[in-house]
C-alpha positions as CSV (number, residue, x, y, z in Angstrom):
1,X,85.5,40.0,-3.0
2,X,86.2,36.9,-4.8
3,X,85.0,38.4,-7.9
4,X,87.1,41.0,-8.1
5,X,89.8,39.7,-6.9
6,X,89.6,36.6,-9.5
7,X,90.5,39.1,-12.1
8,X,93.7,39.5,-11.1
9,X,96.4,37.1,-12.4
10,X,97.7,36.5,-9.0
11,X,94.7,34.9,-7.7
12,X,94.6,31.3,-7.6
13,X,91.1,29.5,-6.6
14,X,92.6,26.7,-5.7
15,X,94.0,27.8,-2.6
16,X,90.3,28.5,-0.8
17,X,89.8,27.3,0.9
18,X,93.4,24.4,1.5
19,X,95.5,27.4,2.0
20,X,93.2,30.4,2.3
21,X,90.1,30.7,4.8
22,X,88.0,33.4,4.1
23,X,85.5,34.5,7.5
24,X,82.5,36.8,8.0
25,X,83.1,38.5,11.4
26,X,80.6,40.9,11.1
27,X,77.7,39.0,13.1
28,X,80.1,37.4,15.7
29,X,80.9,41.6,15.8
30,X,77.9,42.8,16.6
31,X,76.2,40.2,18.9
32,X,79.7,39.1,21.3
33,X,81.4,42.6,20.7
34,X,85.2,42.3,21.0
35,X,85.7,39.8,23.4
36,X,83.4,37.6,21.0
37,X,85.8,38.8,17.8
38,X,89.0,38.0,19.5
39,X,87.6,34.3,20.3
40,X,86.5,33.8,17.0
41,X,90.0,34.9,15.5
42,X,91.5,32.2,18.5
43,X,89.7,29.6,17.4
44,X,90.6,30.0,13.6
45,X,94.2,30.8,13.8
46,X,94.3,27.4,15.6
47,X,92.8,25.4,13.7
48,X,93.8,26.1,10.9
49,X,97.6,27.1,12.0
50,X,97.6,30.3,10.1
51,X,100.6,32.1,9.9
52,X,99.0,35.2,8.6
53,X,95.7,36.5,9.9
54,X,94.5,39.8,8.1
55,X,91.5,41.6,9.5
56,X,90.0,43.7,7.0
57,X,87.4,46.7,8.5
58,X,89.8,47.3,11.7
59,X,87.3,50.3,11.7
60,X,84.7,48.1,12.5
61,X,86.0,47.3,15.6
62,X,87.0,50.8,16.9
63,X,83.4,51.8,16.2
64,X,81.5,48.7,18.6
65,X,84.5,49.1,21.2
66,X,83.2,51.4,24.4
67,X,86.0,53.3,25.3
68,X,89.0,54.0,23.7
69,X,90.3,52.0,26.8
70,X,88.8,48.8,25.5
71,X,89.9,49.8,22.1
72,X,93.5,49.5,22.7
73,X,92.9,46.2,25.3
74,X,91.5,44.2,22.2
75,X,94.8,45.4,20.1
76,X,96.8,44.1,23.3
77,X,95.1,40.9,23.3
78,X,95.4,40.2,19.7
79,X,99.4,41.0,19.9
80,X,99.4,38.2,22.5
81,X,97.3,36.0,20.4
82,X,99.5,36.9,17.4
83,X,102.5,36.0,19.3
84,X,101.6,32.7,21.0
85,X,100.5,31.6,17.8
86,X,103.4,32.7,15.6
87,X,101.3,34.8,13.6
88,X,101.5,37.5,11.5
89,X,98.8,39.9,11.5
90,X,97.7,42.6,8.9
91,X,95.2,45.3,10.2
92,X,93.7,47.0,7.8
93,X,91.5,50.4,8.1
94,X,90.6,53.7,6.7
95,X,93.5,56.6,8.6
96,X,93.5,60.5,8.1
97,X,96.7,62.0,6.7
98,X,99.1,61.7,8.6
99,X,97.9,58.6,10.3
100,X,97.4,59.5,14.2
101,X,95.5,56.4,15.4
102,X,95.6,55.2,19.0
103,X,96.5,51.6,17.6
104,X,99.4,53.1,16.0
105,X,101.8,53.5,19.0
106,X,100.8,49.8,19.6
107,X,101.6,47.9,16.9
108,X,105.0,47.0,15.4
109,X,104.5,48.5,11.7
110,X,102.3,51.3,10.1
111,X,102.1,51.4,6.3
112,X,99.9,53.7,4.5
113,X,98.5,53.8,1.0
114,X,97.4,57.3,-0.2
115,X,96.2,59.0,-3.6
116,X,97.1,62.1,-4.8
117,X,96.2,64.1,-7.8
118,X,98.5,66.5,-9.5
119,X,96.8,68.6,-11.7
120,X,94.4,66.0,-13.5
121,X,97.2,63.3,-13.0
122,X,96.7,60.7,-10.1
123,X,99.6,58.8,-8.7
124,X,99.2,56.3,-5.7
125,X,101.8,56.3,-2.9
126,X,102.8,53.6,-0.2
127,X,105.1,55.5,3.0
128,X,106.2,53.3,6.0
129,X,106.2,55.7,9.2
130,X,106.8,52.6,11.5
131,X,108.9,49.3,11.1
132,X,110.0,48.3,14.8
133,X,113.7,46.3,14.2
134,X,114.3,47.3,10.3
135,X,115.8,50.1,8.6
136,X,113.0,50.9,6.3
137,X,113.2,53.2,3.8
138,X,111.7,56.5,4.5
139,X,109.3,58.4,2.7
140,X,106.2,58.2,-0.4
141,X,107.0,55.4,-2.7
142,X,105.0,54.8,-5.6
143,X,103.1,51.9,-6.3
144,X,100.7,50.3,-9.3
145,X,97.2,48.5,-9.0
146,X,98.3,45.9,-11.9
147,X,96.8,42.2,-13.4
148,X,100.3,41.1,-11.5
149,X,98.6,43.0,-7.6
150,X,100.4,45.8,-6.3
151,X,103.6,46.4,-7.6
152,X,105.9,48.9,-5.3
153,X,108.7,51.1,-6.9
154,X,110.7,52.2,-3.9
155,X,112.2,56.2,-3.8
156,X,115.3,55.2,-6.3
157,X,117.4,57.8,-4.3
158,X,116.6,56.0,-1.2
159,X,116.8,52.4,-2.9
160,X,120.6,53.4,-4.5
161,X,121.6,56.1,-1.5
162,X,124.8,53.8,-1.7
163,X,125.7,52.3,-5.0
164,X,125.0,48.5,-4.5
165,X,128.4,46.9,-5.8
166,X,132.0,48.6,-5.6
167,X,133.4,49.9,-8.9
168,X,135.6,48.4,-10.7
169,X,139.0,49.7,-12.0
170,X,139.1,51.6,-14.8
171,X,140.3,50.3,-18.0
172,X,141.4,51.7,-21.4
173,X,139.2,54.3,-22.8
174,X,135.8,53.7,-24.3
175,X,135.6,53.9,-28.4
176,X,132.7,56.4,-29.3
177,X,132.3,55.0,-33.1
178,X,133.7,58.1,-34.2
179,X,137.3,58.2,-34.1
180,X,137.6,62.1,-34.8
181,X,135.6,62.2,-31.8
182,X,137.3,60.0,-29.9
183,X,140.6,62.2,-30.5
184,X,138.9,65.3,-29.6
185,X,137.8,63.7,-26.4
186,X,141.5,62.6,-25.5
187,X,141.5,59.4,-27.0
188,X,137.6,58.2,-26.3
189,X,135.4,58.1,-23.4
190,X,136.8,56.8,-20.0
191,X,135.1,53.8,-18.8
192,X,132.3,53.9,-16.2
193,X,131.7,57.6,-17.0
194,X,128.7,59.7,-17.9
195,X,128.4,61.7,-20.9
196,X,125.9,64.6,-21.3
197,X,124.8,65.2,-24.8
198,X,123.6,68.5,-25.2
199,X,122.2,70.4,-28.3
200,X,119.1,71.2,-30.5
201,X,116.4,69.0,-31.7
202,X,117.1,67.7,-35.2
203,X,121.5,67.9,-35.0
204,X,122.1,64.4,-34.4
205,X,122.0,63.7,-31.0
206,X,120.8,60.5,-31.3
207,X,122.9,59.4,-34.8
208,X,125.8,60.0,-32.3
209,X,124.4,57.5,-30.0
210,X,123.7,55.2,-33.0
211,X,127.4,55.3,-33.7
212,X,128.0,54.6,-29.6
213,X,125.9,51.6,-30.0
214,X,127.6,50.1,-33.3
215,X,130.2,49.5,-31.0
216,X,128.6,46.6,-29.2
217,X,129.4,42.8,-29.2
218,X,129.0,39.9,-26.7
219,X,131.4,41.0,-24.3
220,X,130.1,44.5,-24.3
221,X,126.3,44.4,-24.7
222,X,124.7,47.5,-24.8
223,X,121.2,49.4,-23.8
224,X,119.3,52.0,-26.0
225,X,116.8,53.3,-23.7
226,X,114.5,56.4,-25.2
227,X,111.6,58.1,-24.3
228,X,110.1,59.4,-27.5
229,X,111.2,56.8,-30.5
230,X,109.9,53.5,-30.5
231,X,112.4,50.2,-31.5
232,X,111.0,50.4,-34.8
233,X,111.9,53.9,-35.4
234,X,115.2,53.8,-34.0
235,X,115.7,50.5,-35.9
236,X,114.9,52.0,-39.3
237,X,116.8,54.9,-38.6
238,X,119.9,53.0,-37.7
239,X,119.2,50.9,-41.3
240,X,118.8,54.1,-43.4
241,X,122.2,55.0,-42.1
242,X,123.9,51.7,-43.0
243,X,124.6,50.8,-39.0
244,X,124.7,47.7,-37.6
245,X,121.8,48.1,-35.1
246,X,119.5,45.3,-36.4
247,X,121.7,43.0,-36.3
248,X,123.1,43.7,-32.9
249,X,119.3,43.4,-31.4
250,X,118.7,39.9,-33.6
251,X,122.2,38.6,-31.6
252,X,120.9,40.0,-28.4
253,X,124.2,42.3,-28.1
254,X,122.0,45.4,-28.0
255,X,118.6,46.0,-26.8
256,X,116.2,48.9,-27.3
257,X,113.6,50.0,-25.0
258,X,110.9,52.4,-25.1
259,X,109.9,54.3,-22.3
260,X,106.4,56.8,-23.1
261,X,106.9,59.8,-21.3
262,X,103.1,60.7,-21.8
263,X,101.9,59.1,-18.6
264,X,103.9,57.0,-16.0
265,X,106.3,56.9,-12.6
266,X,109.6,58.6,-12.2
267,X,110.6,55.6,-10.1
268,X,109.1,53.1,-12.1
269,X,110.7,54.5,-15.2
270,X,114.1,54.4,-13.3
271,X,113.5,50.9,-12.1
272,X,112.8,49.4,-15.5
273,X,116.2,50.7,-16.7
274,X,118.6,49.9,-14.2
275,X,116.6,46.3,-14.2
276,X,117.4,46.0,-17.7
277,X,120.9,47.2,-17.4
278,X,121.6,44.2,-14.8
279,X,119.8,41.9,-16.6
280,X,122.0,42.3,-19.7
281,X,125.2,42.9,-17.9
282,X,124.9,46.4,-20.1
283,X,128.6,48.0,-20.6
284,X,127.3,50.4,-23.3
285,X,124.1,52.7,-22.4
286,X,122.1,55.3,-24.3
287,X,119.7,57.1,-22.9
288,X,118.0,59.1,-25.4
289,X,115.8,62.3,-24.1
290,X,116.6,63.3,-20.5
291,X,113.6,65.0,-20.6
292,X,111.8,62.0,-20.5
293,X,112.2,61.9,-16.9
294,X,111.2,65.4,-15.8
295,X,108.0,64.5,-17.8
296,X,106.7,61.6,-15.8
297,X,108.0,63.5,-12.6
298,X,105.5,65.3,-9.9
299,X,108.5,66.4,-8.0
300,X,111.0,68.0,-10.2
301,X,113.0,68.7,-7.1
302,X,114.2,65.0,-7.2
303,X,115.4,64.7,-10.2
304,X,119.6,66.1,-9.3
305,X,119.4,63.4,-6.4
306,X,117.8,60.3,-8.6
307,X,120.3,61.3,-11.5
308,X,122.9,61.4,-8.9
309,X,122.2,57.8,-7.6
310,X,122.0,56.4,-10.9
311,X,124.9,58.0,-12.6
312,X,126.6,56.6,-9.4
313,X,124.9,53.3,-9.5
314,X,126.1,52.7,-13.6
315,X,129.7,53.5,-12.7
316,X,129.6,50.7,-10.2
317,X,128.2,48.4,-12.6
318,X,130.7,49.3,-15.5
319,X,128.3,51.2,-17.6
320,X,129.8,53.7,-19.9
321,X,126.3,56.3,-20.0
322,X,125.6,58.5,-22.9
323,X,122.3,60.5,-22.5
324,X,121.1,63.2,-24.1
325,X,119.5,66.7,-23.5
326,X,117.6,69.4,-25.8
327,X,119.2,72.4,-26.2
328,X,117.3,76.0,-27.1
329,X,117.2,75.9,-30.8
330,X,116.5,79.9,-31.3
331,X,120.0,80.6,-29.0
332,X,121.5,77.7,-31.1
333,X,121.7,79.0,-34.6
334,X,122.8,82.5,-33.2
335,X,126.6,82.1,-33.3
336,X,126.5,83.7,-30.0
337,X,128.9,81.9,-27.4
338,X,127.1,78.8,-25.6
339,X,124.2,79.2,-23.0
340,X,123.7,77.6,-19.3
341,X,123.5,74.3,-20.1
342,X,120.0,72.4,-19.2
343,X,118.9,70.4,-16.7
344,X,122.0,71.4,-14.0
345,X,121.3,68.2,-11.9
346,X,122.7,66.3,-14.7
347,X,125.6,68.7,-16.3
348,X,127.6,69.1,-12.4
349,X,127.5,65.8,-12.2
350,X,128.8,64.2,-16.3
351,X,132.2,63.9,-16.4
352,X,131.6,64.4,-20.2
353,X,130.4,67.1,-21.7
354,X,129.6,67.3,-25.8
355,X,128.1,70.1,-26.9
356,X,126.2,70.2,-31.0
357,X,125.2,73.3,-32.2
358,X,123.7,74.9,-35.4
359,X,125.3,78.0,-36.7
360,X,122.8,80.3,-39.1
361,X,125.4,81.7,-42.3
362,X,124.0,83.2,-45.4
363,X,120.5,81.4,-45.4
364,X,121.8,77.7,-44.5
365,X,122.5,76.0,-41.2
366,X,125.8,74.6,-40.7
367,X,126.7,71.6,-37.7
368,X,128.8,71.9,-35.0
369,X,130.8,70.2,-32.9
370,X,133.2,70.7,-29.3
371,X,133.4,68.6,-26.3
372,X,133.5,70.9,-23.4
373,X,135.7,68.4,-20.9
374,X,136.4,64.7,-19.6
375,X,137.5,64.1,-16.8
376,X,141.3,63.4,-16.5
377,X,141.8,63.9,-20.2
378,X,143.6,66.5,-22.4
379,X,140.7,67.3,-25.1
380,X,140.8,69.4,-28.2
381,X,137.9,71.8,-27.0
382,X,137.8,73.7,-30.4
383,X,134.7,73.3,-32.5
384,X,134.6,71.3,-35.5
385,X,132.5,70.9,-38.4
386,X,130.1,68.1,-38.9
387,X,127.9,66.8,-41.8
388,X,125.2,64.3,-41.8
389,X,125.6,61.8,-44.6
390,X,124.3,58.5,-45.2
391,X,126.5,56.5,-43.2
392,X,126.0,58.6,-40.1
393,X,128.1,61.4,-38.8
394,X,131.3,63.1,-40.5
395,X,133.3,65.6,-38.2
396,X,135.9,67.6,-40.1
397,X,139.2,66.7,-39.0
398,X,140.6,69.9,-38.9
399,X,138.7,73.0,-37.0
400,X,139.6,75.7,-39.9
401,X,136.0,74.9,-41.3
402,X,134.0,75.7,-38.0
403,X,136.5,78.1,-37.3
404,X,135.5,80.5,-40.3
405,X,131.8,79.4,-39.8
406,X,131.6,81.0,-36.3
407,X,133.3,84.0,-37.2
408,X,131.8,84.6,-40.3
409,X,128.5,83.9,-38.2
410,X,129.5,86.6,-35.8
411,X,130.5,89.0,-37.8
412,X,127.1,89.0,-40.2
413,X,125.7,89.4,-36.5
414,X,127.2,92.6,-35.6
415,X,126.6,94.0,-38.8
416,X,122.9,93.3,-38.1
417,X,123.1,94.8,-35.0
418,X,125.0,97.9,-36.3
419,X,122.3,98.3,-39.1
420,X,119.5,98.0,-36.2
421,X,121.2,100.8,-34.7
422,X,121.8,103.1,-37.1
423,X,118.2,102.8,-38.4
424,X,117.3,103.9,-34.5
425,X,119.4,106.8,-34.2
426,X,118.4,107.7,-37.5
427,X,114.4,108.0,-36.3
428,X,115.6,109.4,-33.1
429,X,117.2,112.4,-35.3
């Protein structure tokens, strides 16, 4: 045991045996039974005034017991002990699923660890189903074998049910870095909001969150948090469009995290953030790639309740979020009117809704703007051209250009579809 648990950076030798007391109670098992185990455990607490005793093999014991009589009279016994002693005391022991054991309607907690594979992935979850005196939080929580031990990352719905601070009152409106934008949104983005950012890969979703982020100073730090770009990308895409960014991160004002979405925990993924976000006091967040989350997810069923508890967990902390979500691409460049939006659990629940779109015309793509709502604002909800140049996003300020994009867009599409069926009445005659 000491070898393998030496390998974890927790462990500390020096402690054994000053502070910790390891004992063999196999033998004193097998030849004086229980009554021989429970005087060996006496004697040890005492003199050594533990205040934790944890028994390791609790199945052990059940097996050499008689009856299942005297099985539960040794657990009695040892509560006593425990509590004469001021002790705390940890059994440990193999369980089925869910656990059923007689010891379990004696003693004052039951914790299980479990492992289950989805698909080829294994995650390992921790669920309390007794805690006499506490409100525990219900439910599988997920939990890491690390260097650091086992590191628990409670349910976040559970963990942020309530949001952990009051909000504060709103302010003025948020600057977005583009000022067309912010006058098509009503004069910026209100503070503590959420904006959804929805459109196809490549448009400039995460340029506009650039621009967001250029924003930043002391009093207002802010938090780029992405799933599929590491600092060094986003860094030298912010330099090869003349922003800020670098210099933001070398004065601590902004901070970039990358988050793989290959292999990992919903939870922990969700604790890491919001961690980060109090650390920094973060008033400015960007959360690149929403579907970073339903990646590391087992349960996609969660994810409109976790979203939920977070959205309202940033508000009370004064976060203005910005995250963004992949549009189709194919139903994009149609010039057809807009689709459902993705991921629902996220679009009831923004108060800001952009929307970037391609538009096919004549053999080239053309950009696309319109901000569906915000809440408690008069918006300009037309579309409006935009252009990607070398110092970041350009929106047209007047919505002529888009305008006679999308209907010269539509138009080449019903001629298409006129020609498609003419050609099939045509074989039909």
């Amino acid at each position: 045991m000491l070898l393998h648990i030496g390998k974890l950076r927790f462990f500390d030798a020096n402690m054994i045996p000053s502070r910790i007391f390891l004992v063999s109670a196999f033998r004193v098992l097998e030849e004086g039974g229980l009554r021989g185990l429970l005087d060996l455990l006496r004697r040890e607490v005492q003199s050594h005034e533990a205040s934790i005793l944890v028994l390791d093999g609790l199945v052990s014991v059940e097996e050499t017991a008689g009856s299942p009589r005297e099985y539960k009279k040794f657990i009695h016994e040892l509560q006593a002990q425990a509590a004469l002693a001021a002790c705390t005391i940890f059994l440990l022991t193999g369980t089925p699923s869910p656990p059923i054991a007689v010891e379990h309607t004696m003693v004052d907690g039951v914790m299980q660890l479990q492992s289950e594979l989805y698909g080829r992935r294994a995650e390992r979850h921790l669920e309390v189903y007794k805690m006499r005196g506490t409100g525990y939080l219900r439910g599988q929580h997920s939990f890491r074998i690390t260097d650091e031990g086992l590191v628990v990352y409670p349910r976040t719905e559970a963990l942020l049910r309530l949001p952990s601070t009051h909000p504060t009152p709103n302010g003025p409106p948020i600057e977005t870095g583009l000022a067309k934008l912010d006058r098509m949104a009503g004069g910026g983005f209100p503070r503590n909001s959420t904006a959804l950012l929805t459109g196809p890969p490549g448009i400039g979703k995460t340029t506009l969150g650039l621009h967001f982020l250029s924003r930043c100073d002391e009093d207002c730090p802010g938090l780029h948090f992405g799933f599929y770009e590491t600092p060094q990308a986003v860094a030298a895409k912010a330099n090869a469009l003349g922003m800020p960014l670098s210099g933001l991160v070398e004065r601590e004002h902004v901070e970039i995290l990358w988050q793989p979405a290959t292999e990992g925990i919903l939870d922990e993924a969700c604790h890491r953030l919001l961690d980060a976000v109090r650390r920094r006091r973060v008033r400015r967040l960007f959360i690149d790639g929403l579907e970073g989350f339903e990646r590391l997810t087992t349960d996609r069923e969660r994810l409109g309740h976790i979203f939920a508890a977070i959205t309202n967990e940033l508000s009370a902390l004064g976060v203005t979020t910005v995250y963004t979500s992949e549009a189709d691409l194919i139903g994009s460049v149609s010039g057809l009117p807009i689709s459902q939006l993705p991921l629902q659990g996220v679009s009831c629940i923004a108060e800001i809704i952009l929307v970037m779109r391609y538009v096919e015309l004549r053999a080239q793509l053309h950009r696309v703007l319109a901000v569906l709502k915000v809440r408690d604002s008069l918006i300009d909800p037309a579309f409006h051209r935009f252009t990607m140049t070398s110092t970041g996003i350009t929106i047209d300020e007047d919505a002529s250009g888009a305008e006679q994009i999308l209907a010269d867009a539509a138009h080449q599409h019903n001629f298409s579809n006129l020609g498609v069926l003419r050609t099939s009445r045509a074989g039909q005659n």
